[in-house]
VOBA-1610 file (N, C-alpha, C; in pm, whole numbers, padded with zeros to 5 digits, always signed):
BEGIN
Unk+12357+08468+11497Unk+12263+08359+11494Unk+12330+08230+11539Unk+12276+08181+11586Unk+12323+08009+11637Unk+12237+07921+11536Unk+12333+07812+11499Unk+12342+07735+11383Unk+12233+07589+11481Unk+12166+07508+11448Unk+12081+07436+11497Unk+12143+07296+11470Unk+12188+07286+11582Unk+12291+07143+11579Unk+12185+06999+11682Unk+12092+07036+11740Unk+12014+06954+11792Unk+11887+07006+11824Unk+11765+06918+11827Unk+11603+06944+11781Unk+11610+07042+11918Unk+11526+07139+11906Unk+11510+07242+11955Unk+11333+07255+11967Unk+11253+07241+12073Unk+11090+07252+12029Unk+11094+07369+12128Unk+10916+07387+12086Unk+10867+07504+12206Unk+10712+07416+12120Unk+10622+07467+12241Unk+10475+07473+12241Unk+10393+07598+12189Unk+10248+07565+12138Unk+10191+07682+12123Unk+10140+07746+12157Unk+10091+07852+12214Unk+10042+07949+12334Unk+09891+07892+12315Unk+09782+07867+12199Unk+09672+07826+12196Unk+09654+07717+12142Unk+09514+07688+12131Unk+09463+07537+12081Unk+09514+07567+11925Unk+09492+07441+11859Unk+09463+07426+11751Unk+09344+07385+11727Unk+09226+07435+11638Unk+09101+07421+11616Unk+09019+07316+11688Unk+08954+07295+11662Unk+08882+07185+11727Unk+08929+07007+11794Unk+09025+07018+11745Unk+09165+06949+11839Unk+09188+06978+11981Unk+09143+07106+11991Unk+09158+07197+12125Unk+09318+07115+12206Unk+09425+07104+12118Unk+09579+07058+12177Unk+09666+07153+12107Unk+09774+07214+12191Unk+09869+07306+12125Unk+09925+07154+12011Unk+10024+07288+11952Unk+10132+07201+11820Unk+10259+07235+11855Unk+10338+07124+11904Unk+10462+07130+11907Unk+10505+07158+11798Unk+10624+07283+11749Unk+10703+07253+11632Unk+10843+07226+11708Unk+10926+07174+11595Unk+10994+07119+11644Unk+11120+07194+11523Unk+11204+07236+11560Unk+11351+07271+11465Unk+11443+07119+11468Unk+11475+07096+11333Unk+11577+06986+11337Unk+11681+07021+11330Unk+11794+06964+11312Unk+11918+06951+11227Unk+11906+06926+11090Unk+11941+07029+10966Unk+11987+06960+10880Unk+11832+07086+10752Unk+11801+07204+10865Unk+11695+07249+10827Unk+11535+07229+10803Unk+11529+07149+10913Unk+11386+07039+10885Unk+11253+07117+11023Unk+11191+07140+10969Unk+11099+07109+11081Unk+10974+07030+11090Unk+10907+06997+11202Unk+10859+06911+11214Unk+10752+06961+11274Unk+10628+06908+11293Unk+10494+06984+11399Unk+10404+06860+11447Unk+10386+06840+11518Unk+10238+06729+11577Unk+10184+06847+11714Unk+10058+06748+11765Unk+10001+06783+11829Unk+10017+06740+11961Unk+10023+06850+12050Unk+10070+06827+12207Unk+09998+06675+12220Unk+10092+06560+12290Unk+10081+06439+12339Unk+09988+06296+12197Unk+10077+06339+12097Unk+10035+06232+11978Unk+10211+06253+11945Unk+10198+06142+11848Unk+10330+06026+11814Unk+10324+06060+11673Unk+10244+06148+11571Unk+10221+06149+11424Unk+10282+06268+11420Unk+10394+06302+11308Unk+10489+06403+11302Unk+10464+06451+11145Unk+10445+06598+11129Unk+10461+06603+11038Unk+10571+06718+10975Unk+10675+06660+10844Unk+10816+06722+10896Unk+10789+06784+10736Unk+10837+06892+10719Unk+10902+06957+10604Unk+11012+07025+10581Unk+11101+07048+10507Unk+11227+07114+10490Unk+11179+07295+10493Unk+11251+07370+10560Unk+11199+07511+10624Unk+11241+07590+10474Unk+11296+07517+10374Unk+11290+07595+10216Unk+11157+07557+10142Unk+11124+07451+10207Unk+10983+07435+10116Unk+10860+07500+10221Unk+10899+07484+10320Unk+10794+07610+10428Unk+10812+07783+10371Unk+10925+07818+10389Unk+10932+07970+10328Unk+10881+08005+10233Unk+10920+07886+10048Unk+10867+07907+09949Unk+10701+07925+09952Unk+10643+07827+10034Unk+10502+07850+10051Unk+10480+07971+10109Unk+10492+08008+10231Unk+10494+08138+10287Unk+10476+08282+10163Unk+10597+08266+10120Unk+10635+08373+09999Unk+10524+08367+09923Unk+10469+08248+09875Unk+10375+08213+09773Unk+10207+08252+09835Unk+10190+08268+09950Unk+10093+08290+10026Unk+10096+08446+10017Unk+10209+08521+10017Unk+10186+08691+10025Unk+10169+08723+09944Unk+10272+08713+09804Unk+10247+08718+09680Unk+10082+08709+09638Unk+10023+08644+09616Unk+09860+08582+09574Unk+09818+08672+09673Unk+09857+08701+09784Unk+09725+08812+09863Unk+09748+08934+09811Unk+09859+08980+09791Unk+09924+09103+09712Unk+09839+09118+09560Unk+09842+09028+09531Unk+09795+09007+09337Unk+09636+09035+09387Unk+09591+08983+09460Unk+09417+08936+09506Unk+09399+09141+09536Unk+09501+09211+09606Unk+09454+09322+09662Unk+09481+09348+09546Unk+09566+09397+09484Unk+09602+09467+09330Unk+09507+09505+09271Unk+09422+09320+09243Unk+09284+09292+09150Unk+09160+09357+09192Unk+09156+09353+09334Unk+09049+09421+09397Unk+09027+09607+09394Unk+09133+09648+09377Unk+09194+09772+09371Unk+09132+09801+09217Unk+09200+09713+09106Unk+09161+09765+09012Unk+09008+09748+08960Unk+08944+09695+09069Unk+08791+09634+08991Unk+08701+09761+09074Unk+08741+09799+09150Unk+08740+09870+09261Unk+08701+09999+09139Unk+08836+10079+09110Unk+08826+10196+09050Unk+08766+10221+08883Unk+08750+10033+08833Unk+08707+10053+08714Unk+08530+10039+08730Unk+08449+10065+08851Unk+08358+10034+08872Unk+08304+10164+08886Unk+08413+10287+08936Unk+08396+10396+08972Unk+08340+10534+08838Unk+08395+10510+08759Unk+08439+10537+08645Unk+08307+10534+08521
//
């Protein structure tokens, strides 16, 4: 892996919703990233440990949501 010693972006292959403008993200230094919208000046930056934790926290709750559904599922059967 290569260590991220200077901002590093790429573009997004599609729109973003009714914005109809890709979202630059942007990799920092220092573990940060950042996102606005192709050709605006408003940045919005978060640390990529508080991005993951959300992430994690997003599968988890869909995992629990199927679990719940599963069990309402077979106690309906019954």
């Amino acid at each position: 892996m290569v260590r991220i010693l200077k901002p590093y972006s790429r573009v997004t292959v599609s729109d973003f919703a009714h914005y109809e403008k890709p979202i630059v993200i942007t990799l920092l230094p220092g573990d940060v990233i950042s996102m606005r919208l192709l050709r605006t000046r408003k940045a919005f930056v978060a640390p990529l440990a508080d991005v993951y934790r959300t992430i994690v926290g997003w599968h988890v709750e869909a995992e629990r949501q199927r679990k719940r559904q599963k069990r309402r599922g077979a106690a309906g059967r019954g």
